[in-house]
C-alpha positions, 0 to 999 in steps of 0.5 A: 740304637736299634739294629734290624738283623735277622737271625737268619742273616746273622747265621749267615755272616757268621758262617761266612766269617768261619769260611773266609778264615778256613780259606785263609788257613789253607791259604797260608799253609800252601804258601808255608810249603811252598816256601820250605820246598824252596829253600830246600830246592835252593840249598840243593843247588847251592850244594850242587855248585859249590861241592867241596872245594879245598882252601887256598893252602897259602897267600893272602886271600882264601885260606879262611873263607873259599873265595873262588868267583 
């Protein structure tokens, strides 16, 4: 098999292979916190609604588990 390549473009794929791999790196570390600022956004408000809210003392449903609606 006989493959006519130069060094040259050779140099240049390889190159080109490293920085399609830089950019996909950042690409993924952006996503990744993107992806932590929102569940710490998200918690945030979940905190914010719920608060502290006391159990039901008595009856059947809510002394375990708030099952305000």
């Amino acid at each position: 098999m006989d493959i006519d390549i130069s060094p040259e473009q050779l140099v240049n794929r390889v190159v080109q292979s490293r920085q399609g791999s830089v950019a996909e790196a950042a690409q993924v570390h952006v996503l990744k916190k993107a992806m932590n600022l929102q569940e710490a956004a998200s918690a945030t408000l979940l905190n914010s609604v719920a608060g502290s809210l006391p159990l039901a003392s008595g009856g059947a449903v809510g002394t375990q588990l708030n099952a305000m609606v």
